[in-house]
C-alpha positions, 0 to 999 in steps of 0.5 A, spaced: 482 481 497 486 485 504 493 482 504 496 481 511 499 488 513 505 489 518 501 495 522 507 496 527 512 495 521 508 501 517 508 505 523 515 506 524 517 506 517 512 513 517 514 517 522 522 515 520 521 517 513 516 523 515 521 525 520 528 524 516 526 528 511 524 534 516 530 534 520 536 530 517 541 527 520 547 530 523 549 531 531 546 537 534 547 540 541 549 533 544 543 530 540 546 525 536 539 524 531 542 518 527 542 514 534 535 518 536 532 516 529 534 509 529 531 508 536 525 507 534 526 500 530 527 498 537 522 499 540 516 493 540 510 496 545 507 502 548 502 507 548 501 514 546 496 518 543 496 523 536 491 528 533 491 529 526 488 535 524 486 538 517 486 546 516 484 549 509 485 556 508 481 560 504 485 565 498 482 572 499 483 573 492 479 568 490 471 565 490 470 559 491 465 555 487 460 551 490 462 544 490 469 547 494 465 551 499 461 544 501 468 541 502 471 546 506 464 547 510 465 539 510 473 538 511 475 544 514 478 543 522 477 536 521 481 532 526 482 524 527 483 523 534 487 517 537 485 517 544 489 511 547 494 507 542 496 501 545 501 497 541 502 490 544 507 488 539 509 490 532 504 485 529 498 487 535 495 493 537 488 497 539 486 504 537 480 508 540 479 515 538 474 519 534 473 522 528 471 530 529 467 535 524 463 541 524 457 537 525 460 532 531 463 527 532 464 520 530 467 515 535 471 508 532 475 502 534 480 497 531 484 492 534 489 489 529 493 482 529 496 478 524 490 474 522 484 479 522 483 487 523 476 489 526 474 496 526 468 498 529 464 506 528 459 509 531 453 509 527 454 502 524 452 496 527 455 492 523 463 490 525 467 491 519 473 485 519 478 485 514 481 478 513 488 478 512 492 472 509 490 468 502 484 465 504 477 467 503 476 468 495 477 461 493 480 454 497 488 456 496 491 452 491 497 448 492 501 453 489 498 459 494 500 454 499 507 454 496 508 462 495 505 463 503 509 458 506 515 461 502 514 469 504 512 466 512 520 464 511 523 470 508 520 475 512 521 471 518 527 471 517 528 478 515 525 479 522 531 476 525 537 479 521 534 486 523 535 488 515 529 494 517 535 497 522 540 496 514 534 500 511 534 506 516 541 507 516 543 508 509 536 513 509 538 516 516 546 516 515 545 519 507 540 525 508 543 532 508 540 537 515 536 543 513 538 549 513 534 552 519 534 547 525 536 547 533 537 543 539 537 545 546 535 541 553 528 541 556 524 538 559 516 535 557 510 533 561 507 527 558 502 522 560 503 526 567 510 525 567 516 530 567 521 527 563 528 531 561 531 530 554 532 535 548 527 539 545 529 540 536 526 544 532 526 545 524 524 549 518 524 546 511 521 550 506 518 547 499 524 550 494 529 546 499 526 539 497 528 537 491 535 540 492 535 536 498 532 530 495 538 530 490 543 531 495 541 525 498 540 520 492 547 523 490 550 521 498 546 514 497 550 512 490 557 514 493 555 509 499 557 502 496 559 500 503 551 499 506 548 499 499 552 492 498 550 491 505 543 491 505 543 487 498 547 482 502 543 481 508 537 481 503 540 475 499 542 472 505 535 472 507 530 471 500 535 466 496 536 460 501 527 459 501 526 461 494 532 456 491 529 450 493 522 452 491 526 452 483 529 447 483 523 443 485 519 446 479 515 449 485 516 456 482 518 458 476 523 464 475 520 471 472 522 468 465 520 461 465 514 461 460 507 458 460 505 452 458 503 451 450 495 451 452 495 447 446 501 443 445 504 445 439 511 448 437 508 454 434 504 458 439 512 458 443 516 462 441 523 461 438 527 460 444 523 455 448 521 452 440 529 449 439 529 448 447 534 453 448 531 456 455 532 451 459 539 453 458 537 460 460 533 459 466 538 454 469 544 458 468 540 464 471 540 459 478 547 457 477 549 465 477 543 466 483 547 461 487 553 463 486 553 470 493 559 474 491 556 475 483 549 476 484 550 481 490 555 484 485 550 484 479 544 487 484 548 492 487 550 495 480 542 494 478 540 499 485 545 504 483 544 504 476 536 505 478 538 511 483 541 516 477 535 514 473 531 517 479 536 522 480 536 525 473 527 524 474 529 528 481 532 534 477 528 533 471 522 536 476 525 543 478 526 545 471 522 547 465 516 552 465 510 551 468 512 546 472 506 543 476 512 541 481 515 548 482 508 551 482 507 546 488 514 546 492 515 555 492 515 559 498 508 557 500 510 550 501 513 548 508 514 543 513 515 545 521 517 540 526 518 540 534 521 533 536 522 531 544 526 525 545 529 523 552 535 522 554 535 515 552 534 518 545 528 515 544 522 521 541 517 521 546 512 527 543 512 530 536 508 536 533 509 537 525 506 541 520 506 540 513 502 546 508 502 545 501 500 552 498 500 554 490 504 560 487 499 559 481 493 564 480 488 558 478 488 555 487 480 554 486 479 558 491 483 554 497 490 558 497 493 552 503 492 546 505 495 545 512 496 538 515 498 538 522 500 532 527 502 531 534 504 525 538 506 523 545 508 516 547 509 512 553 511 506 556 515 504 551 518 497 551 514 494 557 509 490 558 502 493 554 495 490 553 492 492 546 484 492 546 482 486 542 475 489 539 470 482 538 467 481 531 461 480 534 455 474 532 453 477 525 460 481 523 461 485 515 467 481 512 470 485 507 469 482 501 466 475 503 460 479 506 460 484 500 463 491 499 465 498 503 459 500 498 455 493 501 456 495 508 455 503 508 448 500 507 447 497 514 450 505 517 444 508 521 441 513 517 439 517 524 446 517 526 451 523 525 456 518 520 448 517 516 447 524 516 453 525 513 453 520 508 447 523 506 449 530 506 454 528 501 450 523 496 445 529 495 451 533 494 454 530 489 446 529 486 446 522 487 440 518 489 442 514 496 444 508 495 441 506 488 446 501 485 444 495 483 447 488 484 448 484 479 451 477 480 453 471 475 453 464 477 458 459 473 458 452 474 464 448 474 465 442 470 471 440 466 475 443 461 472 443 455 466 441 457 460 445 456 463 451 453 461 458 455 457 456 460 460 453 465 468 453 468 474 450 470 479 451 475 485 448 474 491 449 479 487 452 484 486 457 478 478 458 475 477 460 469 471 462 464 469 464 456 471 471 456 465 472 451 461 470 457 464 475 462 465 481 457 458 481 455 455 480 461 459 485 465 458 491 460 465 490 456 467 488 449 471 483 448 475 483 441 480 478 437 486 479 432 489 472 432 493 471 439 491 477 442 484 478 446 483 485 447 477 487 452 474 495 454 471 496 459 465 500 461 469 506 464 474 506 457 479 502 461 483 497 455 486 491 457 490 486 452 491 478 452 496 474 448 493 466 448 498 462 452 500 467 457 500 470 463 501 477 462 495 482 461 496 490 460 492 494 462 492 501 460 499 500 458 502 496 464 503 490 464 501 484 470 501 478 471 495 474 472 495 468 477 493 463 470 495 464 462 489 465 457 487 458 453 483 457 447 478 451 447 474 449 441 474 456 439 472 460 445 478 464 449 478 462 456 481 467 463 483 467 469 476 468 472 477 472 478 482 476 475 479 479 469 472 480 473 476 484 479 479 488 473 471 490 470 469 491 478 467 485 480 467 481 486 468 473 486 468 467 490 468 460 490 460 457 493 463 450 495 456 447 496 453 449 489 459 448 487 459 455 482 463 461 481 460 468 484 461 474 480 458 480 482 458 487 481 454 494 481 451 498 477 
């Protein structure tokens, strides 16, 4: 399920921290770049373009295999090309461009909104829509609803206190400048426009980084004044929606516990057995409640967490036959030009970032070279993005199927096909051979019919695990309380009865349901478990039946 995305958001947040990190942040030559970097979040609409292109380079001292000539042969010069960028908003754009290789190009469309994202290439006659929000896999239960509602609010008004400019000053007023950089004025031609301003130019090379990176989180601890700022204006903006949603019991705090699936004191632990989380759940709200604590308490939590990253930063330059070192030498450098105008807004940028190995073992590719240059315009007024029609018969992902499912509508007889299949040959894999498998489970009431048909409770589905396991290829095995399930591909997945918590592979998530036991037979969280042994699920209202399906 796609999740709703801030495309301008994500935009501005890439280019501040790419940008940030090549050319720090002190004033030069009349330039102040704090200011000159921060006007970007003021910025709500434009145009412009950009060229992303892709350079390997060979290592004479070395022949690459065949699978590494085939990929450069393939990738090498490749450019993503975004022809005309029209940002209406920061929630609505429009791309036109064309990805190029060396047997042609392919041209694309996207138009993205806060309700849908539509991408349309050439070759596929089949639109792909990628739906935003909650919906689309299952109807949304009361507490979907609840949780929708609740984050529409926060990042309303996180939106309205302005807490992405916090963000960015605290980054930009603590990051060191390089040692090589340069201010001078000039004047650019873009979009047929001469415009004056200041012309930056910067070199970072590779052994720079991590003492840069240490520098900064070091400025970062040492800045109490905006480090409890910004944990302010997050209370200010996350406590007010969330605390009627608790004490209503609409949401539950991290340590709030499941329900006994079986109603026994046994299956709880020892503190919610003798009644005593209510105590520690109720005193968490009172010290939440209470601003001046919490902030305090956060506030010690960030930085206590930012001399642990320290630490992990300077553990990273030390050692022998370090892969970091080997990667951050003298072969690994970033080069940036930037424009901005008198304004201090930036108005074209070319950046070049190469990540070369000092080792012997380079797999006959001695640097990857990775260029970007960008020009914008008509910032701040008035523009129209390009809105793309889904058309009659659009792909939705994930309603109508996967990426894999919607590479089989691409035109065999087009230059993406050909090279579809170029690459499935490469790989020596037959086009397109897997095979669909699907499960269909009715639902009826808990207890009813056990294994063979499933419940959803709390806008929740769930369904005997045996069942899933054995027909998704995995094993399921049981040692009291504890359900442990391998996949096809050795992945490990633990469960405890009477819990929502899952680890996978050492990690710990949190499914949208606890693990319950009926007569004998584990029950799960449906769509969780079968997304984690590869398969796709939905909700048939009319058939009234649970769909897994997966590939083989």
């Amino acid at each position: 399920m796609i999740r709703k995305n801030k495309i301008g958001m994500l935009g501005k947040w890439f280019v501040l921290v790419l940008l940030v990190a090549v050319v720090g942040c002190s004033s030069l030559g009349g330039l102040d770049l704090n200011k000159a970097l921060l006007s970007g979040f003021d910025t709500t609409s434009m145009q412009g373009n950009s060229t992303i292109s892709l350079e390997l380079k060979l290592d004479p001292k070395k022949q690459p295999d065949d699978k590494t000539k085939a990929m450069v042969e393939l990738l090498n010069g490749m450019k993503v090309e975004l022809k005309q960028l029209k940002m209406e908003s920061r929630e609505r754009m429009s791309i036109a461009g064309q990805l190029t290789l060396a047997k042609g190009a392919i041209p694309f469309q996207l138009f993205a909104a806060p309700d849908r994202m539509v991408l349309k290439i050439d070759g596929a006659p089949e639109t792909m829509v990628f739906p935003f929000g909650l919906s689309g896999v299952m109807p949304m239960s009361d507490g979907d609803l609840m949780f929708s509602e609740a984050l529409q609010s926060i990042m309303a008004k996180y939106k309205e206190k302005g807490i992405d400019k916090t963000y960015a000053s605290l980054i930009v007023n603590n990051l060191p400048n390089p040692k090589s950089i340069g201010v001078s004025s000039g004047t650019e031609t873009i979009h047929n426009e001469q415009v004056n301003g200041y012309k930056l130019e910067t070199t970072i090379g590779g052994s720079e980084l991590l003492p840069l990176l240490k520098t900064f989180i070091r400025n970062l601890t040492k800045d109490d004044q905006m480090l409890r700022q910004l944990v302010s204006q997050l209370y200010d903006v996350v406590w007010p929606v969330v605390e009627p949603y608790l004490k209503q019991g609409a949401l539950e705090l991290p340590m709030s516990g499941s329900a006994d699936p079986f109603g026994s004191v046994e299956a709880l632990g020892p503190v919610e057995a003798f009644g005593m989380f209510g105590g520690i759940r109720d005193s968490l709200m009172d010290v939440a409640a209470d601003k001046e604590l919490a902030v305090d308490m956060l506030h010690t939590l960030v930085k206590q967490v930012l001399y642990i990253a320290y630490i992990g930063v300077d553990s990273m330059g030390r050692g022998e036959n370090n892969p970091i070192k080997d990667i951050l030498g003298d072969k690994t450098y970033a080069k940036a030009k930037l424009f901005f105008d008198r304004d201090l807004a930036l108005r074209k940028s070319d950046i070049e970032l190469s990540v070369g190995p000092q080792s012997e073992d380079t797999s006959g590719i001695s640097a990857i070279v990775l260029r970007i240059a960008s020009e914008y315009w008509e910032l701040n007024k008035p523009v129209k993005a390009d809105v793309v029609e889904a058309g009659a018969k659009p792909f939705i992902l994930g309603k109508n199927g996967t990426f894999l499912e919607w590479m089989k509508t691409i035109e065999p007889s087009s230059l993406l096909g050909e090279l579809l299949a170029d690459e499935i040959k490469r790989q020596s894999v037959p086009p397109f051979t897997y095979e669909t498998k699907s499960i269909l489970i009715p639902v009826g009431e808990a207890g009813t019919a056990l294994g063979k048909t499933a419940y959803i409770e709390n806008g929740t589905a769930y369904a005997a695990l045996d069942m899933l396991a054995l027909k998704m290829d995995a094993d399921a095995a049981y040692n009291g309380d504890t359900a442990t399930i391998t996949t096809y591909w050795d992945s490990v997945i633990e469960l405890t009865i009477g819990s929502s918590n899952a680890i996978i592979d050492g990690e710990s998530y949190e499914m949208d349901g606890t693990v319950r036991k009926h007569n004998g037979l584990v029950y799960v969280p449906c769509r969780f478990i079968a997304e984690e042994l590869g398969g796709y699920v939905w909700f048939d209202e009319e058939q009234n039946v649970i769909v897994v399906e997966w590939y083989e």
